[in-house]
ZADO-1210 file (C-alpha; in nm, 4 decimals, padded with zeros to 6 digits):
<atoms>
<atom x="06.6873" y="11.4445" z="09.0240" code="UNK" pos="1"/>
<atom x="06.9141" y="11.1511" z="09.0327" code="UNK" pos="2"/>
<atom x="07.2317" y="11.1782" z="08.8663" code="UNK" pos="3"/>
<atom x="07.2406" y="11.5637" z="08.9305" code="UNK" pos="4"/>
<atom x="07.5912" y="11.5914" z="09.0613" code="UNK" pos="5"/>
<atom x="07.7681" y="11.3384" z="08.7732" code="UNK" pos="6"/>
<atom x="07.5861" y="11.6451" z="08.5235" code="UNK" pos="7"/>
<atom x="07.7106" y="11.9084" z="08.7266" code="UNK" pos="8"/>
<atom x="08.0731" y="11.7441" z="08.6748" code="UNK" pos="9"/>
<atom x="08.0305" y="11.7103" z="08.2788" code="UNK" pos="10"/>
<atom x="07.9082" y="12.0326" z="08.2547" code="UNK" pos="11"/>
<atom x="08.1992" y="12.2012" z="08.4961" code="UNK" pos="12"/>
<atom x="08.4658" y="11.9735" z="08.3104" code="UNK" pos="13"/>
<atom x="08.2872" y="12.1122" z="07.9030" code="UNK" pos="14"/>
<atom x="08.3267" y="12.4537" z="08.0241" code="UNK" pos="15"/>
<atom x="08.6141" y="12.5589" z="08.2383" code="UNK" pos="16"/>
<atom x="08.8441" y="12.2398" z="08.1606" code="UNK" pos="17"/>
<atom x="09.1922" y="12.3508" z="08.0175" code="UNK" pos="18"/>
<atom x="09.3193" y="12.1968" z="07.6916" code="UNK" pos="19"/>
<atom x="09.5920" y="11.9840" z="07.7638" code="UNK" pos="20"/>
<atom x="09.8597" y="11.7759" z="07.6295" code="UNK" pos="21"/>
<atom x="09.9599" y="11.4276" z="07.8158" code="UNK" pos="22"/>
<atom x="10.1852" y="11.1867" z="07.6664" code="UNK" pos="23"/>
<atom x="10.1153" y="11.3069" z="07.3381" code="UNK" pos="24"/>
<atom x="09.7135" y="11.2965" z="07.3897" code="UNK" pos="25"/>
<atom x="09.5033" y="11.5912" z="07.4216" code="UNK" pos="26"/>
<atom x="09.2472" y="11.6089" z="07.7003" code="UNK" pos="27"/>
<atom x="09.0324" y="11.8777" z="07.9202" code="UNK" pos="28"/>
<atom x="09.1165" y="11.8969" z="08.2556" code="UNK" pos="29"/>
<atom x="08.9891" y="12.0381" z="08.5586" code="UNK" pos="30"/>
<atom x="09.2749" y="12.0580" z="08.8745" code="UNK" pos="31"/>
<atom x="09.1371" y="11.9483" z="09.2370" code="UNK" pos="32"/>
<atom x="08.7759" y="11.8847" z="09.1594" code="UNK" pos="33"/>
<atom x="08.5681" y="11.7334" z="09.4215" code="UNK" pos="34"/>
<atom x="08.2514" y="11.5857" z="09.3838" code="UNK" pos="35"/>
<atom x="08.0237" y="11.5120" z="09.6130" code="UNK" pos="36"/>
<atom x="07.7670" y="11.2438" z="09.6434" code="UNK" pos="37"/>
<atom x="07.4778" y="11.2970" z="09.9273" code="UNK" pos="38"/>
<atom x="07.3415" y="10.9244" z="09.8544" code="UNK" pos="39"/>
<atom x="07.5999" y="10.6207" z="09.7871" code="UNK" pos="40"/>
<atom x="07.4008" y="10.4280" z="09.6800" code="UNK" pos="41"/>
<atom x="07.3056" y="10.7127" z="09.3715" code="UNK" pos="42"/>
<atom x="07.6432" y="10.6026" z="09.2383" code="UNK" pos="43"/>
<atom x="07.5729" y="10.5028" z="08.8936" code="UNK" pos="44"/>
<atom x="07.6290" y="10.7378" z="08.5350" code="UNK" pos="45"/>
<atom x="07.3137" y="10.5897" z="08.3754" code="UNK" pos="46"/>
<atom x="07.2831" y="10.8523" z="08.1035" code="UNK" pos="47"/>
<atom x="07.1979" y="10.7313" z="07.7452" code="UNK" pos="48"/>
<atom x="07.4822" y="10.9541" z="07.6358" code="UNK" pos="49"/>
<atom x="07.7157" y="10.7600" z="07.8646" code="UNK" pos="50"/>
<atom x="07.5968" y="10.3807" z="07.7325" code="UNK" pos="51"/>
<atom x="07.6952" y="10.2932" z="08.0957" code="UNK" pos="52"/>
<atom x="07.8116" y="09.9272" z="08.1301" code="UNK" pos="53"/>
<atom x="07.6751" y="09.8310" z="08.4178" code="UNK" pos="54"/>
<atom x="07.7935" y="09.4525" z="08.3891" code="UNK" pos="55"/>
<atom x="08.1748" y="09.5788" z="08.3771" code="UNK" pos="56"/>
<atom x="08.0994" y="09.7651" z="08.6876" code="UNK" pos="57"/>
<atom x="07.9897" y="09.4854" z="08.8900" code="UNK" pos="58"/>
<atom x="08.3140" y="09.2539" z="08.7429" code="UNK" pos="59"/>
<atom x="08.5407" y="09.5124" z="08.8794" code="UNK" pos="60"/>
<atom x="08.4236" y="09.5014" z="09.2098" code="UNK" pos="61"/>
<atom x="08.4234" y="09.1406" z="09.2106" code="UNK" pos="62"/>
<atom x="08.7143" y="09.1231" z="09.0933" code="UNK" pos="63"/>
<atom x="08.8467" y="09.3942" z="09.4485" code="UNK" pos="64"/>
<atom x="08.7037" y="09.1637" z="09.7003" code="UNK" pos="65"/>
<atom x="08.8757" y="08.8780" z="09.5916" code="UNK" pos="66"/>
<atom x="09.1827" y="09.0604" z="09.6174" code="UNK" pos="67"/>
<atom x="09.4015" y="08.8730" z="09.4086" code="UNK" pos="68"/>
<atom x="09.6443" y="09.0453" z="09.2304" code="UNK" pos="69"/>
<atom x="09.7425" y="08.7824" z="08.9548" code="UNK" pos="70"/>
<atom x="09.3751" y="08.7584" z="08.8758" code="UNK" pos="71"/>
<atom x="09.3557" y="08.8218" z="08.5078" code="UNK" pos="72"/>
<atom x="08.9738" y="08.7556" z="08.4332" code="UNK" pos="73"/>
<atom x="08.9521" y="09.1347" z="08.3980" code="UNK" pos="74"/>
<atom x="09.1575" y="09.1747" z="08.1084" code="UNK" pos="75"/>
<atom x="08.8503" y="08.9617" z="07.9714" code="UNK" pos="76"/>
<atom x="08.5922" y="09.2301" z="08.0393" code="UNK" pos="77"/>
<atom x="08.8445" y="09.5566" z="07.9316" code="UNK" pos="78"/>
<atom x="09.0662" y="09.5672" z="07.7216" code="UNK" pos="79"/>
<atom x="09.2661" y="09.8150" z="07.9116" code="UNK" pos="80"/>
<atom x="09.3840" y="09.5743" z="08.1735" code="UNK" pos="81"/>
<atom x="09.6296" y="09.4153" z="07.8938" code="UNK" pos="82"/>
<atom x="09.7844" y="09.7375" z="07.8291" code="UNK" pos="83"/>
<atom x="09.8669" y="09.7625" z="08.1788" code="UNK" pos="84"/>
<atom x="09.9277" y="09.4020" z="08.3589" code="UNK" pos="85"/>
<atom x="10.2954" y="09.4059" z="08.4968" code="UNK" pos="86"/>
<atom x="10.5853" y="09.1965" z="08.3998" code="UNK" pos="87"/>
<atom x="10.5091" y="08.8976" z="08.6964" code="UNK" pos="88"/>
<atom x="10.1380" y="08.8953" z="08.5546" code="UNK" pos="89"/>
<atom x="09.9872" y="09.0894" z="08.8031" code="UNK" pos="90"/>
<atom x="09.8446" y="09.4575" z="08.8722" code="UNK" pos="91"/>
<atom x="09.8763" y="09.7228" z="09.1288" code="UNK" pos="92"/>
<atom x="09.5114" y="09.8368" z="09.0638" code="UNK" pos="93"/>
<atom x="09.3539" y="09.5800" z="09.2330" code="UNK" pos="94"/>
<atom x="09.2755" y="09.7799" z="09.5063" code="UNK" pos="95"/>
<atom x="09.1498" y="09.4504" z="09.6979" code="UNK" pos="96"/>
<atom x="09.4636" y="09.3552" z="09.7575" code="UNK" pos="97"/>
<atom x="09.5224" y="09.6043" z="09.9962" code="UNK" pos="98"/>
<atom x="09.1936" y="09.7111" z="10.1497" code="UNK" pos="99"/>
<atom x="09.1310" y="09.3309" z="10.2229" code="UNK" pos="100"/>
<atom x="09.4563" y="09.1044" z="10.1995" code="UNK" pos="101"/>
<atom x="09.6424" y="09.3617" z="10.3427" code="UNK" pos="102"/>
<atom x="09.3869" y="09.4416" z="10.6895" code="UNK" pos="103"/>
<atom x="09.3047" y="09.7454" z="10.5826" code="UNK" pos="104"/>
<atom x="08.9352" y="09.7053" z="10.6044" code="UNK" pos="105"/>
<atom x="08.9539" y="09.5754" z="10.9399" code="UNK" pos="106"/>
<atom x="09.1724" y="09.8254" z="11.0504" code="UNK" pos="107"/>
<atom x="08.9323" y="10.0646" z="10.9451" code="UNK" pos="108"/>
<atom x="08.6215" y="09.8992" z="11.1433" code="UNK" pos="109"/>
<atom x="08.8075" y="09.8024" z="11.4486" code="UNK" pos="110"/>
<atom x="08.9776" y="10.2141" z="11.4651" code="UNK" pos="111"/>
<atom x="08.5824" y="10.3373" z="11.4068" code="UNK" pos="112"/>
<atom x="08.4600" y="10.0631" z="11.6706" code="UNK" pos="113"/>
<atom x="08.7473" y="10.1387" z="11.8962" code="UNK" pos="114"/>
<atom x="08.6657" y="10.5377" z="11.8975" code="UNK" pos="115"/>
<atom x="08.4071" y="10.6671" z="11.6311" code="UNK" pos="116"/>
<atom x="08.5555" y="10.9883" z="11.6683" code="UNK" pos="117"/>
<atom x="08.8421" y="10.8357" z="11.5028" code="UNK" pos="118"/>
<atom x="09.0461" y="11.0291" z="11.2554" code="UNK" pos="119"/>
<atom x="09.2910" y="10.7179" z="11.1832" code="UNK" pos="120"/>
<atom x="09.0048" y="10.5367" z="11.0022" code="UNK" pos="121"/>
<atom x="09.2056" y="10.5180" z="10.6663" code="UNK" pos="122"/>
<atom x="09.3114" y="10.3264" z="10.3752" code="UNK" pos="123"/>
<atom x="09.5856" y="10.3632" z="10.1675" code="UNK" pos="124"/>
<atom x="09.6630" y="10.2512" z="09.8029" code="UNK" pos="125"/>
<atom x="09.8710" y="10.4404" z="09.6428" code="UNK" pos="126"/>
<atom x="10.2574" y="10.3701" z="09.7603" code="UNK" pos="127"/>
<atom x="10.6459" y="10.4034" z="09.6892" code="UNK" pos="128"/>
<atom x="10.6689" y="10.0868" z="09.5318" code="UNK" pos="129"/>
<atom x="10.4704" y="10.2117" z="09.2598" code="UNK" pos="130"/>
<atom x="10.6803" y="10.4971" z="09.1834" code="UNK" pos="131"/>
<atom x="10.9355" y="10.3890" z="08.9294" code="UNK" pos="132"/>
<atom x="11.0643" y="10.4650" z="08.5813" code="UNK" pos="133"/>
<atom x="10.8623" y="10.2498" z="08.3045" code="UNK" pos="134"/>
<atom x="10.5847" y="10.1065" z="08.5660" code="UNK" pos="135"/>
<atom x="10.2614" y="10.0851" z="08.3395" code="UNK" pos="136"/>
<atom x="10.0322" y="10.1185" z="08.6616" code="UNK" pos="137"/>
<atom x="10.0594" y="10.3404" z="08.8715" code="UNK" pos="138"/>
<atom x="09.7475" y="10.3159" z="09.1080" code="UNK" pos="139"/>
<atom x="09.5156" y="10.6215" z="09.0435" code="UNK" pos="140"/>
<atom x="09.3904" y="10.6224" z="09.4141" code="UNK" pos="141"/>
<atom x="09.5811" y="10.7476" z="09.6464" code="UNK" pos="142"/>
<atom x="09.3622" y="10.7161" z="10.0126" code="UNK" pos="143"/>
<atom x="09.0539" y="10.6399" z="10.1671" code="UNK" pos="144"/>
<atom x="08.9088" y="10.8217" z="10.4952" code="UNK" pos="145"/>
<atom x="08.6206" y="10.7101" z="10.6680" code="UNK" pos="146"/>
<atom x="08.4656" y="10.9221" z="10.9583" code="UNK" pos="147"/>
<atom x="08.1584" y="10.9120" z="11.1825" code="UNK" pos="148"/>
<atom x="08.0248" y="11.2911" z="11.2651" code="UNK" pos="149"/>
<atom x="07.6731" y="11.3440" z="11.3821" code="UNK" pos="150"/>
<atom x="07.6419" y="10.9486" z="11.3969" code="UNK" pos="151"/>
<atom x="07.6687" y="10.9479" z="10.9940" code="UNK" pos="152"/>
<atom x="07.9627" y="10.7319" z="10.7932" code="UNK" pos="153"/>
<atom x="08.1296" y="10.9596" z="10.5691" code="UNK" pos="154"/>
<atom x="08.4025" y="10.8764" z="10.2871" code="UNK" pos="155"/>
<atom x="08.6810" y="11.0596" z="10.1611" code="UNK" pos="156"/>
<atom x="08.8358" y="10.9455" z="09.8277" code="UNK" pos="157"/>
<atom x="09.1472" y="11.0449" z="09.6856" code="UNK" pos="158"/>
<atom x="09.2205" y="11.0589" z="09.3564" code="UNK" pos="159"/>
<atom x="09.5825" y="11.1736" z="09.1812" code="UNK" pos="160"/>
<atom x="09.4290" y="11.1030" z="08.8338" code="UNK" pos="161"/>
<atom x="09.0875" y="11.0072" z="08.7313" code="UNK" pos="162"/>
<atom x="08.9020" y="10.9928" z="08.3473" code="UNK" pos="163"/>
<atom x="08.5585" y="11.1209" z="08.4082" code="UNK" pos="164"/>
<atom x="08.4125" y="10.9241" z="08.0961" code="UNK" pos="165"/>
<atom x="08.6174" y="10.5813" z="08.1766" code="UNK" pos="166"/>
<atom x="08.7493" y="10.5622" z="08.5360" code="UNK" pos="167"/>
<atom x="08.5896" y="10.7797" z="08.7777" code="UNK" pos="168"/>
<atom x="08.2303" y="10.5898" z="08.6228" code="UNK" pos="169"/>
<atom x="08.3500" y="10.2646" z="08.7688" code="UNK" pos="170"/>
<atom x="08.5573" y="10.3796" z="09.0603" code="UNK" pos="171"/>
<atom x="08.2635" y="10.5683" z="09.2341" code="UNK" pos="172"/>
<atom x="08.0500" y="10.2060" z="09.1951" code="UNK" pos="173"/>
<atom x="08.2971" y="10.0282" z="09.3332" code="UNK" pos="174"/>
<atom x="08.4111" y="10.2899" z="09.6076" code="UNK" pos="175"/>
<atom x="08.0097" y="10.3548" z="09.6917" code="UNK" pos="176"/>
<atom x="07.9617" y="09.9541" z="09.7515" code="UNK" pos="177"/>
<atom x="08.2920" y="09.9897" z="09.9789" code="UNK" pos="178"/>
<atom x="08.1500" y="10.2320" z="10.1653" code="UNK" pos="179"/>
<atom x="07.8217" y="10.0443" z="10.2114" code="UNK" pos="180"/>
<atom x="08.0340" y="09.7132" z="10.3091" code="UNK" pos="181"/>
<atom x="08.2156" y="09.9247" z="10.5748" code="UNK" pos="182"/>
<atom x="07.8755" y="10.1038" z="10.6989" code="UNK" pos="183"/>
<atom x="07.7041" y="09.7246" z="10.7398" code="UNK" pos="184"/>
<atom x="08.0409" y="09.6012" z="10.9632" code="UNK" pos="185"/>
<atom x="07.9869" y="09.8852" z="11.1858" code="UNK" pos="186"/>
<atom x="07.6416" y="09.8241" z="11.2050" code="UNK" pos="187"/>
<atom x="07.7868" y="09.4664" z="11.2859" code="UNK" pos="188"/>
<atom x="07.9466" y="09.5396" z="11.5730" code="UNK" pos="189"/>
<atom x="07.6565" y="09.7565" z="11.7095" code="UNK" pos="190"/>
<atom x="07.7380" y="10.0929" z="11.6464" code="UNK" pos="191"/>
<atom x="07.4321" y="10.3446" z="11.5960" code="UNK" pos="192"/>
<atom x="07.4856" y="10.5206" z="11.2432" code="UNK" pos="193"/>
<atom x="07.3113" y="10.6007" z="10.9492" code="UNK" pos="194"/>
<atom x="07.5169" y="10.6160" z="10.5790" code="UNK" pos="195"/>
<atom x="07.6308" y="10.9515" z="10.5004" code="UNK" pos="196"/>
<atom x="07.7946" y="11.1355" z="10.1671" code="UNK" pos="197"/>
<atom x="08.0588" y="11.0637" z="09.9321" code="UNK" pos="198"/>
<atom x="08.3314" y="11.2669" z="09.9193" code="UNK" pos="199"/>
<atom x="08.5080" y="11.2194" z="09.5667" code="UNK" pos="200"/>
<atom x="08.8679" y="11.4467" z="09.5352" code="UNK" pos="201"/>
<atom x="09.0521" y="11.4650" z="09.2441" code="UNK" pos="202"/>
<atom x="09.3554" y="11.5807" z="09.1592" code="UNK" pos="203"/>
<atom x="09.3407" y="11.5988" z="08.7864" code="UNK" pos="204"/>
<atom x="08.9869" y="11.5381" z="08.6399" code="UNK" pos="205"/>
<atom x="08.9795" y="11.5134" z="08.2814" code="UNK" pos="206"/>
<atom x="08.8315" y="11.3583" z="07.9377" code="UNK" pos="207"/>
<atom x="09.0288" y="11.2869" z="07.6415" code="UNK" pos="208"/>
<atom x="08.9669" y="11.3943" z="07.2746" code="UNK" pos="209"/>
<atom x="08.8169" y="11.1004" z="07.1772" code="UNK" pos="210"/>
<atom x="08.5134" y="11.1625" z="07.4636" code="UNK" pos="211"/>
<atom x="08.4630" y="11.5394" z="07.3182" code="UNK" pos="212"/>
<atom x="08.1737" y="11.4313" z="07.1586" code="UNK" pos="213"/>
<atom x="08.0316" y="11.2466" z="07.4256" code="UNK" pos="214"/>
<atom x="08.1169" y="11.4881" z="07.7039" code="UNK" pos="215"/>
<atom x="07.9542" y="11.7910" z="07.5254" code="UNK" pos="216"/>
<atom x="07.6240" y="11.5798" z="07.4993" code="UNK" pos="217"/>
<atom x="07.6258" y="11.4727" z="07.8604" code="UNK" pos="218"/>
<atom x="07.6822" y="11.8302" z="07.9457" code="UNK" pos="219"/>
<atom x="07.4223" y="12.0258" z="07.7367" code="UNK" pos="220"/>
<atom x="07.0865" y="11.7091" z="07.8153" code="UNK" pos="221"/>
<atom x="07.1348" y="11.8512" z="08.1615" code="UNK" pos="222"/>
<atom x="07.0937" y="11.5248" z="08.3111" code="UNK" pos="223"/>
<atom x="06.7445" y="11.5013" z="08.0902" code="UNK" pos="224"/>
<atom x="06.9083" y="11.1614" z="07.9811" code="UNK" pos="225"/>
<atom x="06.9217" y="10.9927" z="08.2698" code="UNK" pos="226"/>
<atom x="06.7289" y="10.6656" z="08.3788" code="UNK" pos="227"/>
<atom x="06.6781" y="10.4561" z="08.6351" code="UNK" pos="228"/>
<atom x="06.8891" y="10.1432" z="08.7318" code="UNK" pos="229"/>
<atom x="06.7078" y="09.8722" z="09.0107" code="UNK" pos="230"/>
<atom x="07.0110" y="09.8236" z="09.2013" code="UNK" pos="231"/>
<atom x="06.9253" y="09.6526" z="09.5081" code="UNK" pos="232"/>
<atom x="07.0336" y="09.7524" z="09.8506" code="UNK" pos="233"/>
<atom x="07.2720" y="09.5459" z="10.0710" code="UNK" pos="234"/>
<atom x="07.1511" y="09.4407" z="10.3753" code="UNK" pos="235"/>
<atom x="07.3742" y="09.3377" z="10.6150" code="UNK" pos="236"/>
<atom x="07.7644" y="09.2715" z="10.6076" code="UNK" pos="237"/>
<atom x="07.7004" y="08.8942" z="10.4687" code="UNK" pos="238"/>
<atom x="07.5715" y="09.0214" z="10.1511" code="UNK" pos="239"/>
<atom x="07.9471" y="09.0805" z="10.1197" code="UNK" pos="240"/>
<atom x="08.1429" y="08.8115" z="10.3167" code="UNK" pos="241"/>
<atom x="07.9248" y="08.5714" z="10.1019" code="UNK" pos="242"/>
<atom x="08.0379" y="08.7064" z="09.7567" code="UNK" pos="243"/>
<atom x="08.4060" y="08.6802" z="09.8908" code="UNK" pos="244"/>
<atom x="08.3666" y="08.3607" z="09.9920" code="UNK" pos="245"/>
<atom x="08.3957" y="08.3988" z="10.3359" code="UNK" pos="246"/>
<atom x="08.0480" y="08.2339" z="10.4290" code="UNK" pos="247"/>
<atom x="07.7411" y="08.0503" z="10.3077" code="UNK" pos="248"/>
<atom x="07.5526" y="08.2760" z="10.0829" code="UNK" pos="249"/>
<atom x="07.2438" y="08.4187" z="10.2434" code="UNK" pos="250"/>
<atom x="07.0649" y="08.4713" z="09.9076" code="UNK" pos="251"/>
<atom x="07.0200" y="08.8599" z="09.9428" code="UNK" pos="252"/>
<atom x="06.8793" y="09.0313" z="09.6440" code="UNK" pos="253"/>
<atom x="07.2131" y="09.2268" z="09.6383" code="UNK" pos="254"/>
<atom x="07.4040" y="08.9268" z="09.6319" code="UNK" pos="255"/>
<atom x="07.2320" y="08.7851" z="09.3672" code="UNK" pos="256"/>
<atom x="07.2158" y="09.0914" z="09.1317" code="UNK" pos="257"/>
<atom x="07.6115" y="09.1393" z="09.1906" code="UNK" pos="258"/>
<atom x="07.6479" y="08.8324" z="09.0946" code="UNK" pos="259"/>
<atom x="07.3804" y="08.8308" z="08.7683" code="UNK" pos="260"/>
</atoms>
């Protein structure tokens, strides 16, 4: 059943997560939870408990491969984004800005190309310069790892901090259509692979009080409330070099859904 392992989670997180107190809000935490995700492209928590908003899903990864930090048409789509946009405007969770302004992607494909035995295939996003006193954003992810074993692309996200309800609902989209972008410039570049699983680490895994409700429903349907989403399926690498901009759009199905 689709959505199996996002139940599994809720239901792990409802019954061993420790009550905790974090800047004054309570929450249930679980400590280095990993979930893991056989299919990418089964990346979305489409549970009528959840009320999953898909469109906000789609903005945020927009909104990473353009890669502009100062870009503040998110704030538009959540509200949280205000509460967190830094002094000169911009934000240090755009992850875009460093997987693709700062060569990270590439450095990714060309390590993988180079040797797919590779173990340097990474991407980092969490740094020192976000570690201050009184910084309001202090980027969640910490790393990225891509390997190829068995002639399969595997990912390896990092997480210090992730809100199972909230964050970790559109982080997995956006990571699993990141891992699907890097699988289609390998395929680019003629290497012999297949997509493999999702590897989702976190250090601290939790829900706040105001998602008790919500998390103790998702838990106890056992996934019995999950439905379907047509997503389509990218293609080739220019269903994403076209959405950045980088080429003439090919009119893919993805494209034009991600874009919808």
């Amino acid at each position: 059943m689709k959505g199996r392992h996002f139940t599994e989670l809720y239901q792990d997180l409802s019954r061993l997560g420790d009550l905790i107190t974090v800047r004054g809000l309570s929450s249930l935490e679980l400590l280095n939870y990993t979930l893991f995700i056989d299919n990418p492209r089964d990346c979305l928590t489409s549970f009528t408990n959840r009320n999953l908003n898909l469109q906000y899903c789609k903005k945020e990864w927009l909104w990473y491969l353009h890669g502009d930090r100062y870009d503040g048409s998110i704030m538009e789509h959540a509200s949280l984004w205000k509460k967190i946009q830094l002094p000169d405007g911009g934000f240090n969770s755009n992850y875009g800005q460093y997987i693709f302004r700062q060569g990270q992607f590439g450095w990714v494909v060309n390590s993988l190309v180079k040797d797919p035995n590779s173990r340097q295939a990474c991407m980092q996003l969490l740094n020192s310069s976000h570690m201050h006193e009184g910084n309001p954003d202090v980027v969640c992810t910490m790393g990225i790892q891509f390997f190829i074993r068995d002639k399969k692309l595997s990912m390896h996200v990092h997480m210090r901090s992730n809100d199972a309800i909230f964050g970790m609902t559109n982080d997995v989209f956006c990571f699993s259509q990141l891992h699907q972008m890097v699988y289609w410039a390998l395929k680019a570049e003629g290497l012999d692979i297949e997509l493999g699983e999702y590897t989702h680490q976190v250090g601290s895994l939790h829900v706040y009080e105001n998602h008790f409700g919500m998390l103790l429903k998702l838990a106890t349907a056992g996934g019995s409330d999950h439905y379907e989403i047509d997503m389509p399926e990218p293609t080739s690498i220019e269903d994403f070099t076209s959405i950045m901009g980088y080429g003439p759009g090919n009119g893919s199905a993805y494209a034009d859904w991600m874009l919808s």
